[in-house]
C-alpha positions in Angstrom: -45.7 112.2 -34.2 -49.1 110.7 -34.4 -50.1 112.2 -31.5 -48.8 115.6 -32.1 -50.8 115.0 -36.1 -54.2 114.5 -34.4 -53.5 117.5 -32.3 -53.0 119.9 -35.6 -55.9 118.2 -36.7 -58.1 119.1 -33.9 -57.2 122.2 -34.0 -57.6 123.1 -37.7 -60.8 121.8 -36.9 -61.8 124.0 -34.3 -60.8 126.9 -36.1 -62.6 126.2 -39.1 -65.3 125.7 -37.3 -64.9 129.0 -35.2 -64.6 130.8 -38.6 -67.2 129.4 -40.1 -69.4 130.3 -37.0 -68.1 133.4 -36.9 -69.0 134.2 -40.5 -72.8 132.6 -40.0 -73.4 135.0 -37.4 -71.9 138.3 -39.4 -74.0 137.0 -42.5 -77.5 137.7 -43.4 -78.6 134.8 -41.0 -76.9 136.0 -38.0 -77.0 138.6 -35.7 -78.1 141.6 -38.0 -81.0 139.9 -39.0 -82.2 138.9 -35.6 -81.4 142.4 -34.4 -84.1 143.4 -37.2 -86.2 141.0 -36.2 -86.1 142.1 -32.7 -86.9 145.9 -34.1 -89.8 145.0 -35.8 -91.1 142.5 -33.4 -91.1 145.6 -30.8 -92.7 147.7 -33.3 -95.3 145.5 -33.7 -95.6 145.3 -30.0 -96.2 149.0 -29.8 -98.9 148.9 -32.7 -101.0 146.1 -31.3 -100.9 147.7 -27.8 -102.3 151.3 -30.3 -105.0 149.1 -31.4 -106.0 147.8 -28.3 -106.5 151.3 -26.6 -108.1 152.4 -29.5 -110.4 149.8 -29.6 -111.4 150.1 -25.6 -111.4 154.1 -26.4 -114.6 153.1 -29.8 -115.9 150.4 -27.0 -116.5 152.8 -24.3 -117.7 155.5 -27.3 -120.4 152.9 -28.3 -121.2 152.3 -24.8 -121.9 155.5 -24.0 -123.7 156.2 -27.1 -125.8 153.6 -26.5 -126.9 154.5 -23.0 -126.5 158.1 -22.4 -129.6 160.0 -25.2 -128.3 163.3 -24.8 -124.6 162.7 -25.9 -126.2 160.7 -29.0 -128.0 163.8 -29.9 -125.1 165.8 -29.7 -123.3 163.3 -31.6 -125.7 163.3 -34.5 -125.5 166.9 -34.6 -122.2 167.3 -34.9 -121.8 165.0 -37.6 -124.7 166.3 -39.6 -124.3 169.4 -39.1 -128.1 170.1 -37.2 -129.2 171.9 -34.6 -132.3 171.9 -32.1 -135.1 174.2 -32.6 -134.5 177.7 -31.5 -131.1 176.9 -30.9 -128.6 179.3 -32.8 -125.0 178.3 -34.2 -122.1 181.0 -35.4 -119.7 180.0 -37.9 -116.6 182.1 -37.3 -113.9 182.2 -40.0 -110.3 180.5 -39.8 -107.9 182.8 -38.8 -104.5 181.9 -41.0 -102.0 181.5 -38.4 -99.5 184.3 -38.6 -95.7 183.6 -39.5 -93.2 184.7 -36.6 
């Protein structure tokens, strides 16, 4: 009888504890949450390798800028809106796009 007691009691122990498992891993704690986790640790992932080729993409821009005169120019141009002696620019009108 004692024997066949401490089994019961093993057993109700181990399926307690297998519930009680069970429901840590279902609950906010558990498995959802790592799953999120995992999510945004792969979306971050993907952002920092963005920012690292944008970065080496600016580097290589400033590189070039620095060591290549004509691009500069062109550059500076552009972004002020200049142009080199006798050197003509057209400003052409934006066509809307047309609705199919």
């Amino acid at each position: 009888m004692r024997g066949l007691f401490r089994h019961l009691a093993f057993a109700a122990l181990f399926c307690l504890l297998g519930v009680g498992v069970v429901a840590y891993l279902r609950g906010p704690a558990g498995v959802p949450a790592a799953l999120n986790r995992r999510e945004q640790l792969l979306k971050m992932e993907q952002d920092n390798r963005a920012l690292r080729e944008e970065v080496e993409r600016r580097k290589q821009e400033i590189q070039r800028l620095n060591t290549d005169q004509s691009y500069r120019d062109q550059k500076v141009r552009e972004k002020l809106n200049l142009q080199k002696r006798n050197e003509q620019t057209i400003y052409l009108p934006d066509t809307p796009k047309s609705k199919d």
